[in-house]
Every structure is written in structure tokens, then in C-alpha cells.
C-alpha positions in Angstrom: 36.4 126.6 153.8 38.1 123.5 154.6 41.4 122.9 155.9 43.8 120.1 154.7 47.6 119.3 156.4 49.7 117.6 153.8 53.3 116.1 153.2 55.2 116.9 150.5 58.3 115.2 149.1 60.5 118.1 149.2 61.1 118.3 145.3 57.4 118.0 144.9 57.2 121.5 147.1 59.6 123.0 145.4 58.4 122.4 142.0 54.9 123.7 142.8 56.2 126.3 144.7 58.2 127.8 141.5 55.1 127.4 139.4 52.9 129.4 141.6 56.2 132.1 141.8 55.5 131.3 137.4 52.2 132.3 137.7 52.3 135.2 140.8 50.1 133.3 143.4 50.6 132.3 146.7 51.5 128.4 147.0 48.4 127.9 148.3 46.4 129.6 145.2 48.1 127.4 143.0 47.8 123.9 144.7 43.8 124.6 144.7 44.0 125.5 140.9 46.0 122.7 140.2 43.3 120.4 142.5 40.7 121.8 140.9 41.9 121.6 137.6 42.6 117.9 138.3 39.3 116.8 139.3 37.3 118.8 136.8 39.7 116.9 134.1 37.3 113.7 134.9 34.3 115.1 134.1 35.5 116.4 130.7 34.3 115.1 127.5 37.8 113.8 125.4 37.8 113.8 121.4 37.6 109.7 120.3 39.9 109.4 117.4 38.7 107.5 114.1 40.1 104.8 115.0 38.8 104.2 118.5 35.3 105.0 116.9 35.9 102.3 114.3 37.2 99.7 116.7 33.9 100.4 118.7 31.6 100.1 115.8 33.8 96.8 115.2 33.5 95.6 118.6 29.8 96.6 119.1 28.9 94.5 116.0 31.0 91.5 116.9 28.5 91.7 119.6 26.0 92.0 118.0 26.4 89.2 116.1 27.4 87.1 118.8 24.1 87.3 120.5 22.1 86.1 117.5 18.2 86.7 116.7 15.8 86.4 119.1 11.7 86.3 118.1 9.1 88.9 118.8 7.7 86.3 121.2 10.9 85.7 122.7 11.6 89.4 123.4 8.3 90.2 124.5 8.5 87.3 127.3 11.9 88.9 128.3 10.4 92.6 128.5 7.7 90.7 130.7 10.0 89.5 132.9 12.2 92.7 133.6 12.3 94.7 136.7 9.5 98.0 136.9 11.7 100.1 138.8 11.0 104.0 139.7 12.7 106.9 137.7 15.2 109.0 139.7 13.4 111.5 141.9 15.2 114.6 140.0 14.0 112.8 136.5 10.7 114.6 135.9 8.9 114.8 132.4 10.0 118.4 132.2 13.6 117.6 132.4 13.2 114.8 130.1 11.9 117.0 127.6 14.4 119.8 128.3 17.2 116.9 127.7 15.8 115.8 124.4 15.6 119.4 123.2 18.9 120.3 123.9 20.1 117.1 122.3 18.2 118.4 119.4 19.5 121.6 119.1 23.2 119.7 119.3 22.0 117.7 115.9 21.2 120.7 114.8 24.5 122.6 115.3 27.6 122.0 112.9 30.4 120.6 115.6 33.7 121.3 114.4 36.1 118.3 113.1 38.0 116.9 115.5 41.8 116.0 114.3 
């Protein structure tokens, strides 16, 4: 376990230190949940609203459209052209496959409506 030394402001301290009181953990016990709560807060996935969807859709077709039409033979020069690259080390065909089934199963399951 790692050890950190840190300054407070002095209101700070004795806000979290009533919260952990709140809760019936040491000061220390709290300011790791509250850390931890934190960073895990940026890997969650966040409901879109409607709107936001719409305005993507919107924005994505704008786009779109902006880019115009390109021919088979104009694409297929491009594809020619691009980078081969290796897949991630960790990226085998098994996980692929265990990826695509699990976004299957996800089709597959009703998700509930998000307000």
C-alpha cells in the first residue's frame, strides 16, 4: 500500500472529516472511498438523452453529407494506400469472437428506457 502526504484547506478537512463521522469510518477510509469513487466515475457509461442522440445523428449526417460520394475506384485506391498495421498483442481471434458474442447477447437483451 502506498502512502500519500496531502494539504488540506482546513474547511475541506473538516467537511470530509464529518462525512466519514456520517458514515462511521476513519478519515482515512472515507478519503480512499471518495478517491476511488471518483476515478471509477470516468470509466462509467452515462445515459445520452434524446436530444444529444438526435443532435449526433444531426451532426453525423451533416457530415456525411459534407464529404460527398466518392467511386468504387476511388475508394479502392484509398484502401490501397492505407497503413497495414498489426492488431494489439492482447487482440486475438478468440477475444474477437468473445466480444462479438457478448455484443450479441446485449442485442438480444431488452435494456430498460432511460428517462
Amino acid at each position: 500500500m502506498s502512502r500519500l502526504t496531502l494539504r488540506l484547506p482546513q474547511t475541506l478537512h473538516t467537511q470530509l472529516a464529518g462525512l466519514a463521522e456520517t458514515e462511521g469510518v476513519s478519515l482515512n477510509q472515507y478519503i480512499v472511498y471518495a478517491l476511488s469513487r471518483q476515478a471509477t466515475l470516468a470509466y462509467a457509461v452515462q445515459p445520452v438523452s434524446e436530444q444529444a442522440v438526435a443532435e449526433q445523428r444531426a451532426s453525423y449526417t451533416a457530415l456525411l453529407n459534407s464529404l460527398g460520394t466518392a467511386t468504387f475506384s476511388e475508394i479502392e485506391a484509398t484502401l490501397a494506400e492505407r497503413e497495414e498495421v498489426e492488431p494489439e498483442p492482447g487482440l486475438t481471434p478468440e477475444v474477437v469472437a468473445r466480444l462479438r458474442q457478448r455484443i450479441a447477447a446485449k442485442k438480444q437483451t431488452p435494456q430498460p428506457p432511460i428517462n
